[in-house]
C-alpha positions as CSV (number, residue, x, y, z in Angstrom):
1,X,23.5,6.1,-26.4
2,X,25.9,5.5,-23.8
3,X,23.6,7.1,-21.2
4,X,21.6,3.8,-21.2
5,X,24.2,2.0,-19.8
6,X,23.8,4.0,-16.8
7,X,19.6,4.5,-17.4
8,X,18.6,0.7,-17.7
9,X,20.0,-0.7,-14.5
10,X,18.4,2.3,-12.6
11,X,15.1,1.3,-13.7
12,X,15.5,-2.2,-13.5
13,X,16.5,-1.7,-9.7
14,X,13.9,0.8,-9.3
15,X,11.1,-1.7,-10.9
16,X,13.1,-4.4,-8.6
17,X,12.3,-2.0,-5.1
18,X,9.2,-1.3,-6.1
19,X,7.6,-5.2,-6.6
20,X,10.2,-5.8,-3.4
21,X,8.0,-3.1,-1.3
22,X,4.6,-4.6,-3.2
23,X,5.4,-8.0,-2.0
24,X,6.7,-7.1,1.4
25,X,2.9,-5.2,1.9
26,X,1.2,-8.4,0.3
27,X,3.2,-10.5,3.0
28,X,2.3,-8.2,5.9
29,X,-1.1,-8.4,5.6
30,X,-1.7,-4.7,4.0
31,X,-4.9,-6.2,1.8
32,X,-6.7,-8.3,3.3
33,X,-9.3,-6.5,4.3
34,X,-10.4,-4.3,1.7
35,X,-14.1,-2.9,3.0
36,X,-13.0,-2.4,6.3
37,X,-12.0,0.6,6.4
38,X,-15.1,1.8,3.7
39,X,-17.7,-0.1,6.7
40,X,-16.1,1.9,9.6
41,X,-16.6,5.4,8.1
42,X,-20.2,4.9,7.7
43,X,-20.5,3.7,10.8
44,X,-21.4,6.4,13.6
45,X,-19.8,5.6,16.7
46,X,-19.9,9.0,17.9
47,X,-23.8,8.2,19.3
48,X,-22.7,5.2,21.3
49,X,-20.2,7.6,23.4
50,X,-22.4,10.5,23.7
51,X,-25.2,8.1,24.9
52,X,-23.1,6.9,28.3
């Protein structure tokens, strides 16, 4: 029992630098475009540079 003394602060400051690092990628702008990045692999830019 007196191994939760040490065990619930650890995950209490793990949960607490994990919704710091969630929030801190919210902030920077890490989700705002969500079907970007699905819209730019089917795109095929490859033609457009062979083409020149």
């Amino acid at each position: 029992m007196s191994v939760l003394i040490y065990l619930i602060p650890i995950a209490l400051f793990l949960g607490g630098l994990g919704l710091a690092a969630f929030m801190w990628s919210v902030k920077s702008g890490q989700y705002d475009d969500l079907d970007g990045a699905a819209q730019r692999i089917l795109l095929d830019d490859d033609l457009e540079d062979e083409a020149d």
